[in-house]
C-alpha positions as CSV (number, residue, x, y, z in Angstrom):
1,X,23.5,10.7,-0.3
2,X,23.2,8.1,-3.0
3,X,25.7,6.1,-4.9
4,X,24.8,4.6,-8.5
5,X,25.1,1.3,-8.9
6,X,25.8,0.6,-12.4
7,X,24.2,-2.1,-14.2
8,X,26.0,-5.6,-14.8
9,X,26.2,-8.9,-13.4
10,X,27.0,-10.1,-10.4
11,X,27.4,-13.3,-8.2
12,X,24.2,-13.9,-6.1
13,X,23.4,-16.5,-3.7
14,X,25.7,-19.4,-1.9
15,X,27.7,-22.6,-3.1
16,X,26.9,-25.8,-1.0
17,X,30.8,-25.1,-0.1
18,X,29.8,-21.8,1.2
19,X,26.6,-22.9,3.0
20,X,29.1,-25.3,5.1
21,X,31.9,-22.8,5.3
22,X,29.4,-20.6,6.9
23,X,28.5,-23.4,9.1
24,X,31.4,-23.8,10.8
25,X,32.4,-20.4,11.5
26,X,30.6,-20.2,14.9
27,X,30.3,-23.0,16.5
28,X,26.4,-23.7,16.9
29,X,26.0,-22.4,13.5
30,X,24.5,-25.8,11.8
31,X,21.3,-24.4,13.8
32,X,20.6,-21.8,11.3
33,X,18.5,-22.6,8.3
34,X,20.1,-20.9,5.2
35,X,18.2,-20.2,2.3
36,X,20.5,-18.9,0.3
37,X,21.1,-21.5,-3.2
38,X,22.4,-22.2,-5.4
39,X,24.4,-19.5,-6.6
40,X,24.5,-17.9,-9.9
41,X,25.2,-14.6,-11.9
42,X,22.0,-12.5,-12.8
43,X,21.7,-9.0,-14.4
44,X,20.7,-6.1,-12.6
45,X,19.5,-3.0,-14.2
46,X,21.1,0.3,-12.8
47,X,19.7,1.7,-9.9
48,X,20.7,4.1,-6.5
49,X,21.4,3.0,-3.2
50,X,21.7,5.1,-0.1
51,X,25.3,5.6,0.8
52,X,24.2,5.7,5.0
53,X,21.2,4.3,6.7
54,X,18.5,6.6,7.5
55,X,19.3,8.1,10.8
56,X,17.5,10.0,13.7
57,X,17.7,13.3,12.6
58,X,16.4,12.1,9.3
59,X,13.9,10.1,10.7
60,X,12.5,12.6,13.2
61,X,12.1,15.1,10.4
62,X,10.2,12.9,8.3
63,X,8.0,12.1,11.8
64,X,7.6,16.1,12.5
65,X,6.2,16.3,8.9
66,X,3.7,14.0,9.0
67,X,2.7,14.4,12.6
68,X,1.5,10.6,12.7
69,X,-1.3,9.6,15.1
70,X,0.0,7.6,18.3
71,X,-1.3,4.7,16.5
72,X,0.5,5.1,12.8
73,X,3.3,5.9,15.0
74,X,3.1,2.5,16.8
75,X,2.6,0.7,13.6
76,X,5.9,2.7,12.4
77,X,8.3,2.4,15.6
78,X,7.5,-0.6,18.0
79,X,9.7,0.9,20.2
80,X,11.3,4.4,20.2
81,X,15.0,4.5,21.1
82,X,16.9,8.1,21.5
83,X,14.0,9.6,20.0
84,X,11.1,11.1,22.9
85,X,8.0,11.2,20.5
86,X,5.1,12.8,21.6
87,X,2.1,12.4,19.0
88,X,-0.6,14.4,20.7
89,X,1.5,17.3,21.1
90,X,3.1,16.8,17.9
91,X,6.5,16.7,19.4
92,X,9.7,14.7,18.0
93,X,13.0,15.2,19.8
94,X,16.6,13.3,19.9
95,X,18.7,12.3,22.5
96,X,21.8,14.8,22.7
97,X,24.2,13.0,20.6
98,X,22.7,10.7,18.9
99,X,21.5,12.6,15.8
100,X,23.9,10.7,13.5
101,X,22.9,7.1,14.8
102,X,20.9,4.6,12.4
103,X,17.3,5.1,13.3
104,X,16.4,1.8,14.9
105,X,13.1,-0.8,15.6
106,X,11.5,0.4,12.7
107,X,8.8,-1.9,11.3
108,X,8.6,-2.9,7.9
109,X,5.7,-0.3,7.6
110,X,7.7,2.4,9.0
111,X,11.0,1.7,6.6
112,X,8.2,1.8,3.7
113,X,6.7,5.2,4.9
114,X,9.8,6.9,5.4
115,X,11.2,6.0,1.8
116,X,8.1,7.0,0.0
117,X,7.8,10.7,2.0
118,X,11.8,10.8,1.0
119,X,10.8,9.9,-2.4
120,X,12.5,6.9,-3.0
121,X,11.9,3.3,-2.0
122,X,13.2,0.4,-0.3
123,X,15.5,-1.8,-2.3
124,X,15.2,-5.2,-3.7
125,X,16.8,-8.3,-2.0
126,X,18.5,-8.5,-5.4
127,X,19.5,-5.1,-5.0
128,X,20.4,-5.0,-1.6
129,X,22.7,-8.3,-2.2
130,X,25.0,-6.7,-5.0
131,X,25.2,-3.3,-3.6
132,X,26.8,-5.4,-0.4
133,X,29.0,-7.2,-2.5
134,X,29.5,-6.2,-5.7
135,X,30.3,-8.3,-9.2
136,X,32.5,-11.2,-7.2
137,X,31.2,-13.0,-5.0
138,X,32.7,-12.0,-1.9
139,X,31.4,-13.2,1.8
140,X,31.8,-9.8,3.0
141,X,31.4,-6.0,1.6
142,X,34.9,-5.5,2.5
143,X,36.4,-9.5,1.0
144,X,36.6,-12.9,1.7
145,X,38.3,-13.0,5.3
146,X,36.4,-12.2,8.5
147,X,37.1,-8.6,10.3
148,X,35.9,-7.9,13.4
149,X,36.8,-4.1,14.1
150,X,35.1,-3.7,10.4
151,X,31.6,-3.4,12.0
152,X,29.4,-2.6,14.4
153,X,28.1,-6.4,16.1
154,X,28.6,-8.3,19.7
155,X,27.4,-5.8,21.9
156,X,29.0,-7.5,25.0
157,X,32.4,-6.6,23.2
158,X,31.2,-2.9,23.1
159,X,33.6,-0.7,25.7
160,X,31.4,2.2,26.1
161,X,27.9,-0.5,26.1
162,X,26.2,1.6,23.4
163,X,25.0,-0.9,20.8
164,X,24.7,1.4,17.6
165,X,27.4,3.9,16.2
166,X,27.4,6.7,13.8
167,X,26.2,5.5,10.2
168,X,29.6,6.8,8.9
169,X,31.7,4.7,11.3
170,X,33.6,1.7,10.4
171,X,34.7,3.2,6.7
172,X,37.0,0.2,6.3
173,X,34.1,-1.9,5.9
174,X,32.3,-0.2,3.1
175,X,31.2,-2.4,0.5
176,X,32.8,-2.0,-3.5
177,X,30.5,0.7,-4.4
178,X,31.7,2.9,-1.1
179,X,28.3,2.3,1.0
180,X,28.8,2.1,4.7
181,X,27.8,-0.8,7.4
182,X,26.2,-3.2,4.9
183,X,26.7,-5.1,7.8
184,X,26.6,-4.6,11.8
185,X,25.1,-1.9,13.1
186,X,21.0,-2.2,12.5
187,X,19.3,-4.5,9.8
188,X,18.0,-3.4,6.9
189,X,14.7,-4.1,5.3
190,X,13.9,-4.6,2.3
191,X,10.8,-4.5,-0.2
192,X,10.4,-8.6,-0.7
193,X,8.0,-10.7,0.9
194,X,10.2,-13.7,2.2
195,X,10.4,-17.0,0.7
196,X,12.6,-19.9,1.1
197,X,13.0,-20.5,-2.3
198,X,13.2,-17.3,-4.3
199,X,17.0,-17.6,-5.2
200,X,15.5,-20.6,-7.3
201,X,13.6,-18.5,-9.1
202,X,16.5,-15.5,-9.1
203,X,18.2,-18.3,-10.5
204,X,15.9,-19.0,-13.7
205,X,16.5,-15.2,-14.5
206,X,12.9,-13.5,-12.8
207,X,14.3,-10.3,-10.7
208,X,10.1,-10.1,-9.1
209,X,10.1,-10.4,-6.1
210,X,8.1,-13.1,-4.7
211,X,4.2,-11.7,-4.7
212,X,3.5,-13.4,-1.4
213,X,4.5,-13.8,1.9
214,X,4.3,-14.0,5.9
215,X,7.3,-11.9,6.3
216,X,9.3,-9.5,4.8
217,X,12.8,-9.9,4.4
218,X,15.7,-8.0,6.4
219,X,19.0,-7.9,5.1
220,X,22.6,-7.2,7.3
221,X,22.8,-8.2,10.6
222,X,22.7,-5.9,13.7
223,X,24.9,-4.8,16.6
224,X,23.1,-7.1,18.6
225,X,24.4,-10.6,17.0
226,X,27.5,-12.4,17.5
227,X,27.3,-15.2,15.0
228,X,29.6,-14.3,12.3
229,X,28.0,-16.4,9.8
230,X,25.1,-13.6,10.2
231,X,27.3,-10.8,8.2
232,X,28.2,-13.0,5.1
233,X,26.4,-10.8,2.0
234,X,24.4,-13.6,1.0
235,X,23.0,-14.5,4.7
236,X,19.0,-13.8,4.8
237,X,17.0,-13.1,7.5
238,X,13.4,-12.1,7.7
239,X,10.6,-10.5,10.0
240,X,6.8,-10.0,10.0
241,X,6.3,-6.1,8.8
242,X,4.5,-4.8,11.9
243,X,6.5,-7.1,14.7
244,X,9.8,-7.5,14.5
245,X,11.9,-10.8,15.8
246,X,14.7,-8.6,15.7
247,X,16.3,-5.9,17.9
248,X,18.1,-2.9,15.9
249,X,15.9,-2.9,12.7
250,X,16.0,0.1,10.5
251,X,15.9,1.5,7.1
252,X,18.6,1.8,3.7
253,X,16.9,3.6,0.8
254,X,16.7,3.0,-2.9
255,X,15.5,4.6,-6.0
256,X,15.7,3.8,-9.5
257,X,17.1,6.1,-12.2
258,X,15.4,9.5,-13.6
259,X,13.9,8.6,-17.0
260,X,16.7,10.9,-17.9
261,X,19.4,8.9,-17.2
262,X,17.7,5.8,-18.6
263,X,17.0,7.0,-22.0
264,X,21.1,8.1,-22.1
């Protein structure tokens, strides 16, 4: 399912007042670097966004399809969770119950293959950041104050000591435009090389992304963190494509609009 997200401005980025805000919300947060200024309003042309992350049952099709090599599947998954995949006997199946759970440590390579045999794509940091938080400038999808039964996060506060939930869980979180666990639950990558510095550019008006990188940036937070600070919209994180630093990494899709719709 995707939702349009109509074109407009909106707030992008951090205020110095934020960046300390967000510091002292947890209380070894100063060790984070944030790169996430200055802030400013930039235009975005329309463009979809997937209302749900991708999840097993989605992503097992797409791997029963393609029947990947134990290597491609290694450079896709760098370790399978709730899904028993068997490449040389072309077999894909899902733990009972978890059909409906995000699809998780995905690499950056795997987030990319999945979109394009979907036919869509993975969004833009730009994107990404307005379809969290919509025209202005909140902290969270859901507003400006801090809700913990709102997400999926702090797996040592989980009762039942499963880390991931169903991707339509938690609707009181949704962002403005209806799209579910922004934040919490798994992270979300997204097409951008990561650089320190590209909301300076953002800033100046160039929507590129930056051309070059080491890693690519992931977007969200997962059920795995506790530092609050980590689920502000404008909070970046990034990864290298075929390793990830991070636990609970998975996929959002985008897609632009039919030439259709743009010539309407």
């Amino acid at each position: 399912m995707m939702q349009l997200i109509s074109a407009g401005v909106f707030v992008m980025g951090s205020t110095p007042e934020d960046i300390e805000s967000a510091r002292n919300m947890d209380k070894d947060g100063h060790s984070f670097q944030l790169h996430e200024s200055p802030q400013f309003q930039l235009f975005v042309p329309s463009f979809y966004m997937s209302v749900f992350a991708v999840t097993n049952e989605q992503f097992v099709r797409f791997l029963a399809e393609l029947e990947p090599s134990p290597a491609m599947f290694d450079l896709w998954v760098y370790s399978a969770a709730h899904i028993k995949a068997d490449c040389q006997n072309r077999t894909f199946q899902i733990d009972q119950g978890f059909e409906r759970h995000p699809a998780v440590h995905i690499t950056w390579f795997g987030a990319q293959a999945y979109c394009r045999w979907a036919g869509l794509r993975l969004p833009t940091e730009i994107e990404w950041e307005k379809a969290a938080r919509g025209t202005d400038g909140r902290l969270f999808p859901w507003g400006n104050q801090w809700e913990s039964d709102f997400l999926r996060w702090n797996r040592i506060n989980h009762p039942d000591n499963e880390p991931t939930v169903p991707v339509d869980a938690h609707s009181e979180g949704r962002s403005p435009y209806g799209i579910y666990q922004m934040m919490g639950n798994v992270g979300q990558w997204c097409e951008d090389w990561f650089q320190p510095q590209a909301y300076t550019e953002h800033a100046l008006g160039n929507r590129r992304p930056p051309p070059t990188g080491d890693e690519r940036v992931l977007r969200g937070g997962t059920c795995m963190q506790w530092h609050k600070l980590k689920f502000r919209c404008a909070m970046r994180q990034a990864s290298t494509p075929a390793f990830t630093n991070l636990d609970f990494t998975g996929i959002r899709c985008a897609c632009d609009l039919p030439a259709v719709e743009r010539e309407n």
